[in-house]
TIRO-2110 file (N, C-alpha, C; in Angstrom, 1 decimal):
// TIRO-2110
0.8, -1.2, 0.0, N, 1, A
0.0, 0.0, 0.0, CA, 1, A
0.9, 1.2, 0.0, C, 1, A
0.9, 1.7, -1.3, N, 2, A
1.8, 3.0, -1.4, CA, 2, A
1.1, 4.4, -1.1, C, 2, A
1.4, 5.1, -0.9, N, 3, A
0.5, 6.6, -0.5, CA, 3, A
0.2, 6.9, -1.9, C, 3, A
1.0, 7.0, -3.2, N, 4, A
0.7, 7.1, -3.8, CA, 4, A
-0.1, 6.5, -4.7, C, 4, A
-1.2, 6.4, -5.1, N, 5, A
-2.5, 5.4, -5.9, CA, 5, A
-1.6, 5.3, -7.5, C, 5, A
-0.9, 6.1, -8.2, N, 6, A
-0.2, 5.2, -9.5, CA, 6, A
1.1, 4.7, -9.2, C, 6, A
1.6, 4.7, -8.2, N, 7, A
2.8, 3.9, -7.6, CA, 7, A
2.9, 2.1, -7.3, C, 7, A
3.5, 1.4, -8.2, N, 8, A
2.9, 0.6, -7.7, CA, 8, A
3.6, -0.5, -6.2, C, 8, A
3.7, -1.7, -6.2, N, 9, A
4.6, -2.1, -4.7, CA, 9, A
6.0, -2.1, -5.3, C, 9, A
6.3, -2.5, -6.2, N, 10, A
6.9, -3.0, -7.2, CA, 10, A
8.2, -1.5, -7.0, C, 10, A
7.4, -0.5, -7.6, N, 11, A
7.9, 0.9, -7.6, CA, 11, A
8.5, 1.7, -6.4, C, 11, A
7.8, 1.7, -5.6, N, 12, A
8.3, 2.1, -3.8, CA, 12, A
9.5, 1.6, -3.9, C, 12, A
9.3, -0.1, -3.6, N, 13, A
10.4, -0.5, -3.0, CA, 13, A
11.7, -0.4, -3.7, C, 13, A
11.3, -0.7, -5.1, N, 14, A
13.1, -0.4, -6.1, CA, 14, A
13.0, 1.3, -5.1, C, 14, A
12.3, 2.2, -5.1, N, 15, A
12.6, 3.9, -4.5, CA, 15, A
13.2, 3.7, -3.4, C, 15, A
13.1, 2.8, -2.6, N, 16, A
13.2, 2.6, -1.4, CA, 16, A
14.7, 2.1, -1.0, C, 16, A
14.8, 0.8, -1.7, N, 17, A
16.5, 0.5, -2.0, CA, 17, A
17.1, 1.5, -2.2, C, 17, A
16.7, 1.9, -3.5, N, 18, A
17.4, 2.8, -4.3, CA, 18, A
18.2, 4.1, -3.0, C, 18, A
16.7, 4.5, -2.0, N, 19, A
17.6, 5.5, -1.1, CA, 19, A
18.8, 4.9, 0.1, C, 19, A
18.2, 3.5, 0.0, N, 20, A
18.9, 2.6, 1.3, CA, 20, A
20.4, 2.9, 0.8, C, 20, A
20.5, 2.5, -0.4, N, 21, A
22.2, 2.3, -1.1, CA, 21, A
22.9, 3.4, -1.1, C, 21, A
22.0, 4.9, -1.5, N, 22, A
22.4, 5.9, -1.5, CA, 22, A
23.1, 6.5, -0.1, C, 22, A
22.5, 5.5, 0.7, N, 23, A
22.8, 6.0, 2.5, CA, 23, A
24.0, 4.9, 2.8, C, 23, A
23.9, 4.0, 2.3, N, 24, A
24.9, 3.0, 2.6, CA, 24, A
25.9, 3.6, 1.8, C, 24, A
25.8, 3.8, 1.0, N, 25, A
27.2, 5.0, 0.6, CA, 25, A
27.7, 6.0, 1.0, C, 25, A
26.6, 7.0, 1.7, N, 26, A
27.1, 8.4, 2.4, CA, 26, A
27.8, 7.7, 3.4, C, 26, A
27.2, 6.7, 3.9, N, 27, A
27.5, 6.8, 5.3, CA, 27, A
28.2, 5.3, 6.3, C, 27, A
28.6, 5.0, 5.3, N, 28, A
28.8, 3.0, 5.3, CA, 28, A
28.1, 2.3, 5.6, C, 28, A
27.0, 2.5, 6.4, N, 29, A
26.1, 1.4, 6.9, CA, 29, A
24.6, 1.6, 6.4, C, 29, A
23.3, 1.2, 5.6, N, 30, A
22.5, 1.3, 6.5, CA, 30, A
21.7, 1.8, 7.3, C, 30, A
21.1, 2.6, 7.3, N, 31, A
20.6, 2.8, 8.3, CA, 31, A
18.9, 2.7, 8.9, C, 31, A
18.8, 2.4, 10.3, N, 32, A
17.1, 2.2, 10.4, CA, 32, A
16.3, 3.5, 10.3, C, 32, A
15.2, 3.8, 10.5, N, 33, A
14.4, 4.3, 10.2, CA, 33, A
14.8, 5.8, 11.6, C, 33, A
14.5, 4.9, 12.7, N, 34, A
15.4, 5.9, 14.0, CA, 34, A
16.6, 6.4, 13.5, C, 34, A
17.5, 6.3, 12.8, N, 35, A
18.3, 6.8, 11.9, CA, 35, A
18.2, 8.0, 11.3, C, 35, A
17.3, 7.3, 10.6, N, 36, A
17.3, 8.2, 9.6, CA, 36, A
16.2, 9.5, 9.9, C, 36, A
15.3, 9.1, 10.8, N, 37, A
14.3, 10.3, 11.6, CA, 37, A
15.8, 11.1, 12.3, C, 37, A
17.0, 10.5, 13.3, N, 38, A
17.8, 11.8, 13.7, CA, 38, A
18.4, 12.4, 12.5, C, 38, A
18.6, 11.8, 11.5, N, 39, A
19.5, 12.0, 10.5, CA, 39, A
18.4, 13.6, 9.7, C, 39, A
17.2, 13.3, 9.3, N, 40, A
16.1, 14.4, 9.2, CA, 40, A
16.4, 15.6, 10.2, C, 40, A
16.0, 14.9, 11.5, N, 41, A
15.7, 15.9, 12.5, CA, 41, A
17.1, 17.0, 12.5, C, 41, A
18.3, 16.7, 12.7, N, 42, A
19.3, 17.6, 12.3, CA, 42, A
19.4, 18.5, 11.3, C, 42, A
19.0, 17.6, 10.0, N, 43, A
18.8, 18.5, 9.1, CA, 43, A
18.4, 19.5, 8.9, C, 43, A
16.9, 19.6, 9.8, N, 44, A
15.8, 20.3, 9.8, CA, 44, A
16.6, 21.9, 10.8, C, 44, A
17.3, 20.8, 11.7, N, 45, A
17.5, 21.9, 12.5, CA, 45, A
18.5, 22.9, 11.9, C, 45, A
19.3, 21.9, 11.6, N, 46, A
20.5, 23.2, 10.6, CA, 46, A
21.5, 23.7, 11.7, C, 46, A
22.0, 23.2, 12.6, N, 47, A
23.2, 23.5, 13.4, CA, 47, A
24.2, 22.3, 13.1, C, 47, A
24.0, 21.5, 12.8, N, 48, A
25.5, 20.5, 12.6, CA, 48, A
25.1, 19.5, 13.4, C, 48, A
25.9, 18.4, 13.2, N, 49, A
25.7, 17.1, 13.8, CA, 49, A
26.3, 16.7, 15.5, C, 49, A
26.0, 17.7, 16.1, N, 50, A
25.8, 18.0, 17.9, CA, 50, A
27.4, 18.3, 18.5, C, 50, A
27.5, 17.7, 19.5, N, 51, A
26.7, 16.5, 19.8, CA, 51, A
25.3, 17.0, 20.7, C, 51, A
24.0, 15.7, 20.9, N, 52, A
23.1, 15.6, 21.2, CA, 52, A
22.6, 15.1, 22.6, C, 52, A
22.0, 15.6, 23.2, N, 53, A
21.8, 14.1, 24.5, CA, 53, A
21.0, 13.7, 24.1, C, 53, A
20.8, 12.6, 24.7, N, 54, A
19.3, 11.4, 24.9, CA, 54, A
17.8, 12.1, 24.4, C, 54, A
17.8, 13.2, 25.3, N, 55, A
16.3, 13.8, 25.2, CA, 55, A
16.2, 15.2, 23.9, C, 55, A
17.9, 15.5, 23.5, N, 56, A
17.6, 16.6, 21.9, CA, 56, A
17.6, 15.4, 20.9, C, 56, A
18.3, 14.1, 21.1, N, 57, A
17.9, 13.2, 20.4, CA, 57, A
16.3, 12.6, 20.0, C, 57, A
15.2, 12.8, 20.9, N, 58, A
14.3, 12.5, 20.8, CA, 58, A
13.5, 13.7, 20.1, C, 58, A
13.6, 14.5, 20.7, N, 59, A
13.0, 15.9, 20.2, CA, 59, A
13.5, 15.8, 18.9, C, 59, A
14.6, 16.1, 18.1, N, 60, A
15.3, 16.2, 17.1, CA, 60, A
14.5, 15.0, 16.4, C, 60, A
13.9, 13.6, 16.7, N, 61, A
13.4, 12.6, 16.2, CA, 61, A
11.5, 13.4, 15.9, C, 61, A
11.3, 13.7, 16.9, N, 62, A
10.0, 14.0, 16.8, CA, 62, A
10.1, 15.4, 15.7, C, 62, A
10.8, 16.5, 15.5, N, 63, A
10.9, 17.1, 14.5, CA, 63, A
10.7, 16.6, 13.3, C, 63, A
11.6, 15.6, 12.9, N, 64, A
11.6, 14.9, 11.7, CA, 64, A
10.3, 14.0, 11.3, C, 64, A
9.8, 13.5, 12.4, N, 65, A
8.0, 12.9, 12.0, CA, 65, A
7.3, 14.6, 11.8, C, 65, A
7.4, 15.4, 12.2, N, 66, A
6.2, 16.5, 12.4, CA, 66, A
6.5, 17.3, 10.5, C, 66, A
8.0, 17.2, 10.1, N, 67, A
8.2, 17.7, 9.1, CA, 67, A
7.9, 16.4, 7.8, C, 67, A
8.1, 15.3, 8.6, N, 68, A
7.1, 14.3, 6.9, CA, 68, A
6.0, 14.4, 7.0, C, 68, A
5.3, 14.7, 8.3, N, 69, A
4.3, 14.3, 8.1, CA, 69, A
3.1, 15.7, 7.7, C, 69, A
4.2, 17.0, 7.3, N, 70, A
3.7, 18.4, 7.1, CA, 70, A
3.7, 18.2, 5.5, C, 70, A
4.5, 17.0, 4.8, N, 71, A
4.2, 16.6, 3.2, CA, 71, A
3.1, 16.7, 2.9, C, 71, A
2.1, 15.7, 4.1, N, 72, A
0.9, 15.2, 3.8, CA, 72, A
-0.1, 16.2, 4.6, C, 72, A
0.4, 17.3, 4.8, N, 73, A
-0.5, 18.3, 5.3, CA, 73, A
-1.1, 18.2, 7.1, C, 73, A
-0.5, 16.8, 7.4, N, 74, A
-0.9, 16.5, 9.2, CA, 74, A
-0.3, 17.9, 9.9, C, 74, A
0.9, 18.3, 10.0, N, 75, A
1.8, 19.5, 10.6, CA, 75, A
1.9, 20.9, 9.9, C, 75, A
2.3, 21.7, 10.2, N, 76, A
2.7, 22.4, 9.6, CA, 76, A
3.8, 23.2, 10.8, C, 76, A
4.8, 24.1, 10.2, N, 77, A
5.6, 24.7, 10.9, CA, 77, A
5.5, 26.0, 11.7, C, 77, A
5.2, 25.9, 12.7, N, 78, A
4.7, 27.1, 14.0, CA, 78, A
5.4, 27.9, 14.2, C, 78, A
6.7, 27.8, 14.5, N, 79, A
7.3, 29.2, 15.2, CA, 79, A
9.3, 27.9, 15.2, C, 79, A
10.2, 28.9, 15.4, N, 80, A
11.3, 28.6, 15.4, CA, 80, A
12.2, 29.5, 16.7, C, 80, A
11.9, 28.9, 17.7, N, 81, A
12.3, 29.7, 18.8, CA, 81, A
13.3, 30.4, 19.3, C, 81, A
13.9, 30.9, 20.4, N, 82, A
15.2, 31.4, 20.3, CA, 82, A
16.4, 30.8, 19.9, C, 82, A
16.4, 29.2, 20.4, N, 83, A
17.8, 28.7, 20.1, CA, 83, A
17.4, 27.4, 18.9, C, 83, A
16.8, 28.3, 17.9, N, 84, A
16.2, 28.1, 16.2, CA, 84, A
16.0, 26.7, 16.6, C, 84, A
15.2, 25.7, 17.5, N, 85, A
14.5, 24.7, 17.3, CA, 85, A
12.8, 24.8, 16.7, C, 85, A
12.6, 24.0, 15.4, N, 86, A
11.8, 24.3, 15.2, CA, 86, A
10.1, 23.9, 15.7, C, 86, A
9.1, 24.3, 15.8, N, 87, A
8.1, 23.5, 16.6, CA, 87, A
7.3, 23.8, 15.9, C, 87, A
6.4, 22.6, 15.5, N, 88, A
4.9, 22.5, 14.7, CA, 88, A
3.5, 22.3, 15.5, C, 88, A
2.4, 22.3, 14.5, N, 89, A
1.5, 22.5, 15.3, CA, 89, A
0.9, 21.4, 14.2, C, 89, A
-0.2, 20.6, 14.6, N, 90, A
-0.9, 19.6, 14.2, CA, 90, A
-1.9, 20.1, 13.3, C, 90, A
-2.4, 20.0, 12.4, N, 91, A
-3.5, 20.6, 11.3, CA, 91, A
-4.3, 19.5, 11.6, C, 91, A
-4.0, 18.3, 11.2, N, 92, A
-5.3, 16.7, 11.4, CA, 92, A
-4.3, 15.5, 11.9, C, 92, A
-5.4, 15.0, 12.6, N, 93, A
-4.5, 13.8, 13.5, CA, 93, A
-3.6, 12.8, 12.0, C, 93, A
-2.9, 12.2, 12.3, N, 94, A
-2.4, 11.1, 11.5, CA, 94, A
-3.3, 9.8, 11.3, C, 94, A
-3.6, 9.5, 10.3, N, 95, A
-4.6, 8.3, 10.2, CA, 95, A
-4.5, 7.2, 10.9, C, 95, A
-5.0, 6.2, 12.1, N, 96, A
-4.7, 5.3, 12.7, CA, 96, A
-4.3, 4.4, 11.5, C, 96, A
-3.1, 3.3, 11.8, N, 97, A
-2.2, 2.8, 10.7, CA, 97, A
-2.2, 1.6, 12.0, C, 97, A
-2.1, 0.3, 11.3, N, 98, A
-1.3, -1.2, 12.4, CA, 98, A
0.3, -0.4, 12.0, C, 98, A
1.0, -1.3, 12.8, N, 99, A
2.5, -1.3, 12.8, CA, 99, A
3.2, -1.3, 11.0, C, 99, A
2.7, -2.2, 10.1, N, 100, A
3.3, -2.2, 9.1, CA, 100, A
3.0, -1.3, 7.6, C, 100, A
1.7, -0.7, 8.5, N, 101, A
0.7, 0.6, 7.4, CA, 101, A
1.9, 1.6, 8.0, C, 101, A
1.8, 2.2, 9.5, N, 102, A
3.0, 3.3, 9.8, CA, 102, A
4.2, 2.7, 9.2, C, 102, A
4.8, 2.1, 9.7, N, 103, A
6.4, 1.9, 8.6, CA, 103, A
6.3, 2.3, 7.2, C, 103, A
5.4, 2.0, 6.5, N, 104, A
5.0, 2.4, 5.2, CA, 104, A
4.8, 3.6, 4.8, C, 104, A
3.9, 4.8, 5.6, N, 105, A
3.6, 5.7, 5.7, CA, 105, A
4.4, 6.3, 5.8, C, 105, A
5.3, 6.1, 6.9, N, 106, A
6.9, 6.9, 7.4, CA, 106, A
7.8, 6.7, 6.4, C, 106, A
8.0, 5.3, 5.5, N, 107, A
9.2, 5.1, 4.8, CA, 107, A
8.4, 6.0, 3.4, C, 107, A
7.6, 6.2, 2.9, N, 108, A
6.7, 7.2, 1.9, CA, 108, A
7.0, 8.1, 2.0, C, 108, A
6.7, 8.9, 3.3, N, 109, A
7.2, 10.4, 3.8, CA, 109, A
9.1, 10.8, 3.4, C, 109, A
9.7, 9.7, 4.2, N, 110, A
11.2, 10.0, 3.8, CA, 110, A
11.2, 10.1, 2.4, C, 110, A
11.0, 8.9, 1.6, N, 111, A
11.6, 9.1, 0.5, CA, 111, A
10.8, 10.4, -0.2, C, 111, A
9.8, 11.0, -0.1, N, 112, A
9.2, 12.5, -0.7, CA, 112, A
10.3, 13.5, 0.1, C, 112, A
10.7, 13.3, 1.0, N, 113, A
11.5, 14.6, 1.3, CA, 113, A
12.7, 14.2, 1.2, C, 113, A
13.4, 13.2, 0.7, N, 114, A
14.6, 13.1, -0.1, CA, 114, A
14.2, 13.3, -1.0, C, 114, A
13.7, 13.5, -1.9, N, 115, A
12.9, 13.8, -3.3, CA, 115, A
13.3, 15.3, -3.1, C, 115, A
12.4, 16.1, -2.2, N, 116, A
12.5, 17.2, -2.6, CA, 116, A
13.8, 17.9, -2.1, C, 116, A
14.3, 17.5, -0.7, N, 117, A
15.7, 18.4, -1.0, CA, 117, A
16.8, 18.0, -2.1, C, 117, A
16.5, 17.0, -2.9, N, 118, A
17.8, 16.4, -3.6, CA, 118, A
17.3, 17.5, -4.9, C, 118, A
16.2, 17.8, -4.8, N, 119, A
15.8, 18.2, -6.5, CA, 119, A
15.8, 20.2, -6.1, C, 119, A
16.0, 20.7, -5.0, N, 120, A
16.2, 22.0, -4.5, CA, 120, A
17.4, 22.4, -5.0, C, 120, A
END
């Protein structure tokens, strides 16, 4: 089940590899999904790669869901406060998903916003 209705399974997943390899290249390994949400969440922030604790690690994680999920219109970008973290506000809940509809939804979301900063 792709977000996209003329995408087919077939299509995602070659997209999907296609970005896995791209990352196993930048970066030698691989990476999970938790990965690649801090690997976002930095981006988003635009100060450099930390270092982080535990809890800007999470926050920095929940940025990166709030900005895929602003693709599909769920977030949008609220305010960026003094020490430029940025914080969203919810437009519509996220559709209840089981465990392997969200993985899907989330791995959807990445690859659209590798999509669009690669083509910026």
């Amino acid at each position: 089940m792709s977000l996209d209705p003329q995408e087919t399974e077939a299509e995602f997943e070659a997209r999907w590899w296609s970005l896995m390899n791209e990352m196993r290249a930048r970066f030698g390994k691989k990476p999970d999904l938790n990965a690649l949400l801090l690997l976002i969440g930095v981006q988003e922030l635009g100060q450099g790669a930390g270092p982080f604790t535990k809890e800007q690690k999470q926050d920095l994680m929940h940025i990166a869901t709030c900005r895929l999920f602003s693709i599909s219109g769920h977030y949008e970008l609220e305010s960026v406060d003094e020490d430029g973290w940025p914080h969203y506000k919810l437009l519509r809940p996220v559709p209840f998903a089981n465990l392997k509809e969200q993985e899907r939804m989330l791995k959807w979301h990445i690859l659209e916003y590798f999509d669009t900063i690669n083509n910026d």
